[in-house]
C-alpha positions as CSV (number, residue, x, y, z in Angstrom):
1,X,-34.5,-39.7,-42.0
2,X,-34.9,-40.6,-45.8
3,X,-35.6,-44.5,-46.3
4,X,-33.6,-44.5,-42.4
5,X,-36.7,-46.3,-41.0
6,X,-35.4,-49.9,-42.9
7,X,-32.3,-48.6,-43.6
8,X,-31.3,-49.6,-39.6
9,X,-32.1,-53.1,-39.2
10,X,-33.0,-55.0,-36.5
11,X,-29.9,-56.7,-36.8
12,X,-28.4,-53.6,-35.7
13,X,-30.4,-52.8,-32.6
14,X,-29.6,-56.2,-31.3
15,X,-26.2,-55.9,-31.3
16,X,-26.0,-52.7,-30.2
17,X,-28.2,-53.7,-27.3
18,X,-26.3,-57.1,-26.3
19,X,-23.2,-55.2,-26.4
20,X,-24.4,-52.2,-24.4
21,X,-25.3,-55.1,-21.9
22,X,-21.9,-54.7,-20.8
23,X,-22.8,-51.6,-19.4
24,X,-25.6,-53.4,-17.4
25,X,-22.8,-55.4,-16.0
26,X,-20.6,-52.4,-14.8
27,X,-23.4,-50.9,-13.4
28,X,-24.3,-53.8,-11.4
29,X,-21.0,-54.4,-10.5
30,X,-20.4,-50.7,-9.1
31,X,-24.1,-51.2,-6.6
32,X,-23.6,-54.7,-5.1
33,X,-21.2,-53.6,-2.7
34,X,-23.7,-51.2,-1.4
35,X,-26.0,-53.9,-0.3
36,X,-23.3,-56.4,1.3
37,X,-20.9,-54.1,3.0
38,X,-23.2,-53.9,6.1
39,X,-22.9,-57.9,6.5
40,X,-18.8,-58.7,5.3
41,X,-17.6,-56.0,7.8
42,X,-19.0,-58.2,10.7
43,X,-18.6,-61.5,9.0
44,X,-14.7,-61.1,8.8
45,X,-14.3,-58.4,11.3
46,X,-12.9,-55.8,9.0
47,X,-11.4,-52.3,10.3
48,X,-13.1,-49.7,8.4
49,X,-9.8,-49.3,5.9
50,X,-9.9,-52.7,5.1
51,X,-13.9,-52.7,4.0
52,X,-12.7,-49.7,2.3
53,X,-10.4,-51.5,0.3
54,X,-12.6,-54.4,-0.2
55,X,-15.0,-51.5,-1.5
56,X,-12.7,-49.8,-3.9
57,X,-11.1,-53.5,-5.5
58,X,-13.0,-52.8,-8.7
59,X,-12.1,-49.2,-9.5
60,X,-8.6,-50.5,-8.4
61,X,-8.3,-53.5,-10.7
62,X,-10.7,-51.5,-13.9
63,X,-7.4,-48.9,-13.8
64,X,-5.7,-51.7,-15.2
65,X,-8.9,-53.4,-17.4
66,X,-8.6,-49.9,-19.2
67,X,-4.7,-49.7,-19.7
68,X,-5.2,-52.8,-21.5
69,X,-8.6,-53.2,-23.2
70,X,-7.2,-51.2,-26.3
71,X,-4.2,-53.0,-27.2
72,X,-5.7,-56.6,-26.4
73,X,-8.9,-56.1,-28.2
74,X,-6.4,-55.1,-31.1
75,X,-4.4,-58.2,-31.0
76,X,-7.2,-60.9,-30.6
77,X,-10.7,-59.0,-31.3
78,X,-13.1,-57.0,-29.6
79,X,-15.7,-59.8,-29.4
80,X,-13.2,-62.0,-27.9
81,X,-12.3,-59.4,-25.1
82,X,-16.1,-59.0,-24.5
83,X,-15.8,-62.6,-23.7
84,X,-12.8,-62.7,-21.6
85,X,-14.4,-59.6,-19.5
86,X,-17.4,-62.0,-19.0
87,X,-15.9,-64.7,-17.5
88,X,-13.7,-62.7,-15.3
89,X,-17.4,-60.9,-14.0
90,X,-18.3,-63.9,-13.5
91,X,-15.4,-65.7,-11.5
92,X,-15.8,-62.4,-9.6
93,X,-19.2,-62.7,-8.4
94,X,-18.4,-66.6,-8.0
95,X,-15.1,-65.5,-5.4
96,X,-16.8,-62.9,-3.4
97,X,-20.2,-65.3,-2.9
98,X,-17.5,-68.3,-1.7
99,X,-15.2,-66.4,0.0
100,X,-14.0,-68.0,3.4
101,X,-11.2,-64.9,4.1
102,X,-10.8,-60.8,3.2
103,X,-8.0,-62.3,1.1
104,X,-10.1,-64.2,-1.2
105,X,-12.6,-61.2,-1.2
106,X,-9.7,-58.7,-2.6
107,X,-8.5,-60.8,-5.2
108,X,-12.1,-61.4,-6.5
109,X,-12.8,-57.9,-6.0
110,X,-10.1,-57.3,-8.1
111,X,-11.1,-59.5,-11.0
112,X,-14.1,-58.6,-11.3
113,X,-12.8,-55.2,-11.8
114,X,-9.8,-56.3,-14.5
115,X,-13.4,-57.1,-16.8
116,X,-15.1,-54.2,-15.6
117,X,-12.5,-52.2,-17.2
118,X,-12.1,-53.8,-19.9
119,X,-15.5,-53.7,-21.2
120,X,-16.4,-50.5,-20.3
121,X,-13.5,-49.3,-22.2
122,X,-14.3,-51.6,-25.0
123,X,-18.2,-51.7,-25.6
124,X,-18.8,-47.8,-27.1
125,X,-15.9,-48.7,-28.7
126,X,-17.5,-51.4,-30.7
127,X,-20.7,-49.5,-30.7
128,X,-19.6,-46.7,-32.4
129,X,-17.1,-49.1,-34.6
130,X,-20.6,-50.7,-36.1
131,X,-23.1,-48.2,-36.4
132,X,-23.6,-46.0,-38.5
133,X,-22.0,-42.6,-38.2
134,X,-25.4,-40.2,-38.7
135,X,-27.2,-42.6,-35.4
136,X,-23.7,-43.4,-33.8
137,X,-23.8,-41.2,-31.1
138,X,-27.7,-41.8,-30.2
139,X,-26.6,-46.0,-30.8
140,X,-23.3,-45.4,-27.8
141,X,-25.6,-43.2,-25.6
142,X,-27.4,-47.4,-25.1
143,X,-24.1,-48.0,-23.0
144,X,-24.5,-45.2,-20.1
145,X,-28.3,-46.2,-20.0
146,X,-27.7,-49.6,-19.6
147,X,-25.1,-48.8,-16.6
148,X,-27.8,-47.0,-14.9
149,X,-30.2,-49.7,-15.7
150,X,-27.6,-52.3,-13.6
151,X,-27.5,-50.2,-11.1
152,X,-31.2,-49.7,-10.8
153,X,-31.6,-53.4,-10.4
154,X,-28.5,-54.1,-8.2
155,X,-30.4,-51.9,-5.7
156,X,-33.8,-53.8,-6.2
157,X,-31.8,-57.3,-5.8
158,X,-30.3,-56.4,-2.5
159,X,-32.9,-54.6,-1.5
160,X,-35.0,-58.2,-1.9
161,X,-32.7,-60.3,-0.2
162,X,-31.6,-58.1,3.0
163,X,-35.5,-56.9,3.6
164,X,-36.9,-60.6,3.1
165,X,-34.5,-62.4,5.8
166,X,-33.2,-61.8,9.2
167,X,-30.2,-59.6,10.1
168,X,-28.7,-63.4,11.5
169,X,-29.3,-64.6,8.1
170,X,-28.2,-61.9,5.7
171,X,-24.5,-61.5,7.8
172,X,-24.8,-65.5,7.0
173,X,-26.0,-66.3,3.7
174,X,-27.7,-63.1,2.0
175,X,-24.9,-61.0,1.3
176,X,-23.0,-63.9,-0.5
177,X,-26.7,-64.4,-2.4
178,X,-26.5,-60.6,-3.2
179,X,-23.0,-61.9,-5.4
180,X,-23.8,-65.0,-7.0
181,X,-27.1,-62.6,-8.3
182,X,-24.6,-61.4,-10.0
183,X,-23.1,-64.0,-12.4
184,X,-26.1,-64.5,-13.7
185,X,-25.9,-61.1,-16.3
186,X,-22.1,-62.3,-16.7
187,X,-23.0,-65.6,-17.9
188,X,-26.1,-64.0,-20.2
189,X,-23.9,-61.8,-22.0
190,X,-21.0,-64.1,-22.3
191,X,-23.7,-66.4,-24.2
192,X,-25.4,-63.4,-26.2
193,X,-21.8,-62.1,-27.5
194,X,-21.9,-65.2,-29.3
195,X,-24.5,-63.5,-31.3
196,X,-22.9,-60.4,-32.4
197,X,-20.5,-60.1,-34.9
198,X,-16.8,-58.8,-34.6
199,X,-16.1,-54.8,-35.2
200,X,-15.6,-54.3,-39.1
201,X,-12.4,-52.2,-38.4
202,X,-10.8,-55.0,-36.5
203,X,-11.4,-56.9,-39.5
204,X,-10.0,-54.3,-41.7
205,X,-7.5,-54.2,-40.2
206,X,-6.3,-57.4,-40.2
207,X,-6.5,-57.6,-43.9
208,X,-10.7,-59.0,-44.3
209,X,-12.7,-56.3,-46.0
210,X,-15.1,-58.7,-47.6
211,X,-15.9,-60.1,-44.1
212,X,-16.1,-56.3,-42.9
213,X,-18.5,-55.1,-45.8
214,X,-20.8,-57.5,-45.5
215,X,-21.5,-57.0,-41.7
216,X,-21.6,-53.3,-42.2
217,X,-24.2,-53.9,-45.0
218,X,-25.7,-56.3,-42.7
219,X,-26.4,-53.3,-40.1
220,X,-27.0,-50.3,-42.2
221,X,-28.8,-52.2,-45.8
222,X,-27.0,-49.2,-47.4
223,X,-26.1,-49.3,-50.9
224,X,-22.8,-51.2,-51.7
225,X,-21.3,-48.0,-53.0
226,X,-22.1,-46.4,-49.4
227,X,-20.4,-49.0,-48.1
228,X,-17.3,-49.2,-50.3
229,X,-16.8,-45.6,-49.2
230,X,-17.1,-45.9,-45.6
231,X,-14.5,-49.3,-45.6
232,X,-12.5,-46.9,-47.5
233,X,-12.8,-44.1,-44.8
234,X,-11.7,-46.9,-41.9
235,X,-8.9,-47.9,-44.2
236,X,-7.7,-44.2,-44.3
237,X,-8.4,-43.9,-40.9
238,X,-6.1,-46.8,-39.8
239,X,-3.4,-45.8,-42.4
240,X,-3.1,-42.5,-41.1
């Protein structure tokens, strides 16, 4: 790659990495389950299509994340979506470790997917929206290996908690510990998206180039004719 090795900042690898976090968070989500169902079905005395229900809450509520995603992160930002998924991970993980009912447990469930869907519709979105377009597709393929990196440690958290306690304990206290484990990567990468910038073709879009070229000149230290053209190529793109 001619002059690539400075060409790609660091800049650009750090975003790219804090947003693919996101995928860190959807894989997480998708494995905690795994370790907890053995302890909730006793705990609240669930028939096997309830815990099935409780099981399948955040493909069930990320069905409706995606149908919305794209039009939101439209109207307010991408970064600001990011955000709202964040939270809503994290009020998930927060419901299921408190819950005192199945009730409570469905509508967390259900959260928790809502921002599950939404960011895994939205982050190689804003990946590819950022990057460069020779390194865009190596810069998304971050995303799917940070999903199997969540669920990789999902596996090792519970795997901690239900091997280091009692059977009395875990139907207790270790399956809600397996849950609140998981707000902590919500509340990191609400935090961290506070360090990335917002998608140049959302600002575009809504009429700030200058803020747009500057970000993309930011990630790429391309020549401001490179540039010029490729804000030109997004305008075309969102005229047509």
């Amino acid at each position: 790659m001619k002059n690539k090795g400075k060409s790609y900042t660091k800049y650009l690898l750090i975003t790219v990495l804090i947003a693919a976090f996101g995928g860190f968070l959807f894989g997480y989500d998708q494995g905690v389950m795994s370790g907890a169902i053995n302890y909730i079905g006793p705990v609240f005395h669930m028939s096997s299509g309830v815990l099935g229900f409780v099981s399948g809450g955040i493909p069930l509520g990320a069905f409706f994340g995606c149908l919305i995603a794209g039009w939101l992160s439209d109207k307010i930002g991408r970064k600001i979506v990011m955000s709202i998924s964040a939270i809503l991970f994290t009020l998930s993980g927060l419901g299921c470790a408190l819950a005192g009912s199945v009730s409570l447990m469905i509508i967390s469930r259900l959260i928790g997917g809502l921002g599950i869907g939404m960011v895994s519709t939205l982050v190689p979105v804003y990946i590819a929206e950022i990057a460069p377009k020779d390194i865009r597709g190596k810069m998304v393929g971050g995303y799917q290996l940070a999903i199997a990196c969540g669920i990789f440690i999902v596996y090792l958290v519970n795997a901690i908690i239900a091997n280091t306690h009692s059977l009395a304990w875990n139907e207790d206290v270790g399956w809600r510990m397996m849950f609140f484990a998981g707000m902590v990567p919500g509340i990191l990468f609400f935090l961290l998206i506070f360090a990335i910038p917002e998608s140049p073709r959302f600002l575009i879009n809504k009429n700030k180039s200058d803020q747009a070229s500057a970000i993309l000149q930011r990630m790429s230290n391309e020549p401001t004719e490179k540039v010029d053209e490729e804000i030109n190529e997004i305008h075309a793109s969102i005229q047509s």
